[in-house]
N, C-alpha and C positions, 0 to 999 in steps of 0.2 A: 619250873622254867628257870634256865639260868640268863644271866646275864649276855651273852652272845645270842640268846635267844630273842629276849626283848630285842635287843639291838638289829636283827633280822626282822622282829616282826615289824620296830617299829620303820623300817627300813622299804615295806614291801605293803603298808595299809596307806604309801604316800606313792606307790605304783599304778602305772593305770595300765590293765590287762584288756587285750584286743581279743575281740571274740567275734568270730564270724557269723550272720543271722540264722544261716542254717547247724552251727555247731548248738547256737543257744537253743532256736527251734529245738534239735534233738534232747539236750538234758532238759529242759522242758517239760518233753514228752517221756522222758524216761522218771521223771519225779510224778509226774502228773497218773503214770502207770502201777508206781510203786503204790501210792495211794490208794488211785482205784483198787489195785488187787486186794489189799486190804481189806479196804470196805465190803467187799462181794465175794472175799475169797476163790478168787479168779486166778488160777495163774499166771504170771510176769508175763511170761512169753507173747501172748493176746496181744496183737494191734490196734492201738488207738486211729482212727481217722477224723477227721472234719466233716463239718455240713455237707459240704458240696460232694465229696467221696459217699458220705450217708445216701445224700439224696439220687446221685445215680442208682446205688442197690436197690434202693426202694421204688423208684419209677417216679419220684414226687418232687413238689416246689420246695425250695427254703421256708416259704411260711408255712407250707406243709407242716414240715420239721420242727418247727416252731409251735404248732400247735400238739405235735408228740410229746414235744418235750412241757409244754402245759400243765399236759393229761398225764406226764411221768410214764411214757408207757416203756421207757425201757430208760436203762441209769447213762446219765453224760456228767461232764466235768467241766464247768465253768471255767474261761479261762481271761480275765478281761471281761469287760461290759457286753463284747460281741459278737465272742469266739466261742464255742462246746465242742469240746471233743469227747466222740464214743468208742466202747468197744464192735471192730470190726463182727466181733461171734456174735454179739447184739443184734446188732444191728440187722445179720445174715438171719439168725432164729425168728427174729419179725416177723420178719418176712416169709421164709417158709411158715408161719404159722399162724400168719394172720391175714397174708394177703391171698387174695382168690388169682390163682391160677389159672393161666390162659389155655 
């Protein structure tokens, strides 16, 4: 690092960068994905969704969801004290395979 370098960086850690909640929301989701894949060797591609998007697939309450996640019966990603987010393929395989069919 040279010297115009320092002087950039120190020039731009005393900047303050505007970021929209939905841009953060997305790299969020897209570190939060990088991860997962990782851990499960899952492909990048896979979409993560939220509770509320789980619980429609499933037919079920948020505590429902709460008690899945419990019992670990399929893998989520803590995000915050509040928030989990899953893979949509998950979530979808559950269900075909576990829930009784109408």
């Amino acid at each position: 690092m040279n010297q115009a370098d320092v002087i950039a960086f120190n020039k731009l850690k005393d900047a303050i960068i505007i970021i929209s909640a939905e841009d953060l929301k997305q790299a969020i989701r897209e570190c939060l994905q990088e991860q997962f894949s990782s851990m499960n060797n899952s492909p990048q591609q896979d979409e993560l969704i939220g509770t509320s998007e789980a619980c429609k697939i499933l037919g079920c309450s948020p505590r429902t969801m709460q008690r899945y996640r419990d019992l670990r019966l399929f893998p989520f990603k803590r995000v915050g004290p509040h928030k989990a987010l899953y893979f949509k393929k998950d979530i979808e395989a559950f269900r075909d395979n576990h829930l009784i069919k109408k």
